[in-house]
C-alpha positions as CSV (number, residue, x, y, z in Angstrom):
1,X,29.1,4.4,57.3
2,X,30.5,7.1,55.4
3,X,28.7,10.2,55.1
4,X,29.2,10.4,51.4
5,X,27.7,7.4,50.8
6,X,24.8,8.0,52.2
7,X,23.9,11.1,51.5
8,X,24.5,9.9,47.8
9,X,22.0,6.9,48.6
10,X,19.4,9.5,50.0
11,X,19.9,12.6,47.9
12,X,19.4,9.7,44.7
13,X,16.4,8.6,46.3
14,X,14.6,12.1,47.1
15,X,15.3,12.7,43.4
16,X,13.7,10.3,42.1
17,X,11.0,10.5,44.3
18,X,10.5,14.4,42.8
19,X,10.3,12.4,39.6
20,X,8.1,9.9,40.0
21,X,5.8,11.8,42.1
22,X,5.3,14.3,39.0
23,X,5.1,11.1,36.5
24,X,2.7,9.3,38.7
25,X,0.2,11.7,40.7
26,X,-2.7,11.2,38.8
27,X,-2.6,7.7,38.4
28,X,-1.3,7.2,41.9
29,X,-4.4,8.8,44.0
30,X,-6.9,6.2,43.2
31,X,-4.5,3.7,44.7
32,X,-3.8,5.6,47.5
33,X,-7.3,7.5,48.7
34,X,-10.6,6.6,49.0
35,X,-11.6,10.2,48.1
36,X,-14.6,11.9,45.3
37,X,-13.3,13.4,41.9
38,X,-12.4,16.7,43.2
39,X,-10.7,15.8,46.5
40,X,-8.5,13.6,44.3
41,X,-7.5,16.7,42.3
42,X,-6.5,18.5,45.3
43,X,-4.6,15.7,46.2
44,X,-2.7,15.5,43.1
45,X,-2.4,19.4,42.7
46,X,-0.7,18.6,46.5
47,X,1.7,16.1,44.9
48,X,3.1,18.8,42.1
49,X,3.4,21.2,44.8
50,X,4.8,18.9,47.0
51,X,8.1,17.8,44.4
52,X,10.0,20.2,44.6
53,X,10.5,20.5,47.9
54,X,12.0,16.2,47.3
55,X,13.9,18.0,44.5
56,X,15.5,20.3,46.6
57,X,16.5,18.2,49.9
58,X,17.5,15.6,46.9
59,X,20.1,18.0,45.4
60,X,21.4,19.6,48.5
61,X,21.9,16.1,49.7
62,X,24.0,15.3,46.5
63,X,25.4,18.6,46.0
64,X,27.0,18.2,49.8
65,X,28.5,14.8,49.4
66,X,32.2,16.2,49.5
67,X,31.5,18.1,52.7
68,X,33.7,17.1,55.7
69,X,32.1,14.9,58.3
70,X,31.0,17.4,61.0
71,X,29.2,19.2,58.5
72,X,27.8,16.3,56.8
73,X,26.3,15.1,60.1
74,X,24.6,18.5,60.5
75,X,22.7,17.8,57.4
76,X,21.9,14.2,58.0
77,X,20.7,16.1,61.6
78,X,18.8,18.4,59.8
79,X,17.2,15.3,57.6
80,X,16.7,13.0,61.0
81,X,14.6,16.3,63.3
82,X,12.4,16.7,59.9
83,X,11.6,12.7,59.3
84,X,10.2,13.1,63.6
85,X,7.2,14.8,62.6
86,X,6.6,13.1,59.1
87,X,5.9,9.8,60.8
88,X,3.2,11.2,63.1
89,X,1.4,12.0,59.4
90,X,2.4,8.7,58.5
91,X,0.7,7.1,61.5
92,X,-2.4,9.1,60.8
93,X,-2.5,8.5,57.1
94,X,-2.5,5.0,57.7
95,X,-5.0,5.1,60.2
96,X,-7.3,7.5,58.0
97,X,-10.5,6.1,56.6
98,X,-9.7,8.3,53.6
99,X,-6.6,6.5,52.7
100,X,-5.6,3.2,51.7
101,X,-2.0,3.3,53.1
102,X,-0.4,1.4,55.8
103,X,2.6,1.4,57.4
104,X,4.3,-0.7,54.8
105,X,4.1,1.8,52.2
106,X,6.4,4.0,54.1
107,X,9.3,1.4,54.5
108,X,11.3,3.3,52.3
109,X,11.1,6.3,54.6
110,X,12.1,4.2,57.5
111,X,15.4,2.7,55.8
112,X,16.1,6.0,54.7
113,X,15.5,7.6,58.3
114,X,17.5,4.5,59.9
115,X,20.3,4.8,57.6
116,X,20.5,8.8,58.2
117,X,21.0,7.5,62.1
118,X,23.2,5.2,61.4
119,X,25.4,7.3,59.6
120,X,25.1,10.1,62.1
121,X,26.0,8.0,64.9
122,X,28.7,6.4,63.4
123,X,30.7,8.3,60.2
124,X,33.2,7.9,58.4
125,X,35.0,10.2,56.6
C-alpha cells in the first residue's frame, strides 16, 4: 500500500480523534465507566490531557506524507512498537469492572494498527 496513503488515512484519524475526544469527554465517561462523580472528573481531566498527544502523532503523520519510503516505514515503525503496549491497556480496560468497554470498542485501533503493518511490510512509493 503506499505509505502516503496511509499515513494520510491515520494521521486524519488521530486528528479527529484529538477533536472529538475534547468535544465529547464529559458526555463520553458515563458511557464508558462505571465510576462516582469525582473519579469521572479525573477521567475526563485525563481525556483533555490526553488530546494532544492524538494531535501531535495526527500532524506528524500528515505533515510526513511526502517522505520517501524508508523513512515513512520508520514512522509507521515507530506507530506499530507504540500500539504493542496500548493493547495490553486495552485488554485490561475491557476486563475492568470499572469500565464498560470491550474489545469492540477498540476496532478502530486494530484496523489502524493492521493497516500500519500492512503498509510497513509491503510499501509503495
Amino acid at each position: 500500500m503506499k505509505t502516503k496513503l496511509t499515513l494520510t488515512i491515520i494521521g486524519a484519524f488521530q486528528v479527529l480523534q484529538s477533536i472529538l475526544y475534547s468535544l465529547l469527554a464529559d458526555s463520553s465517561i458515563d458511557m464508558m465507566f462505571n465510576v462516582g462523580e469525582e473519579a469521572g472528573q479525573l477521567a475526563v481531566m485525563f481525556q483533555y490531557a490526553i488530546t494532544p498527544a492524538f494531535l501531535m502523532i495526527g500532524l506528524m503523520f500528515l505533515f510526513s506524507r511526502n517522505l520517501p519510503v524508508e523513512d515513512a516505514k520508520k514512522l509507521l515503525l515507530a506507530f506499530i512498537i507504540a500500539y504493542l503496549p496500548l493493547f495490553g491497556s486495552f485488554y485490561y480496560m475491557a476486563s475492568s469492572p470499572l469500565t464498560q468497554m470491550g474489545l469492540p470498542d477498540f476496532a478502530i485501533d486494530f484496523v489502524m494498527f493492521g493497516l500500519a503493518i500492512f503498509t510497513y511490510l509491503k510499501p509503495k512509493g
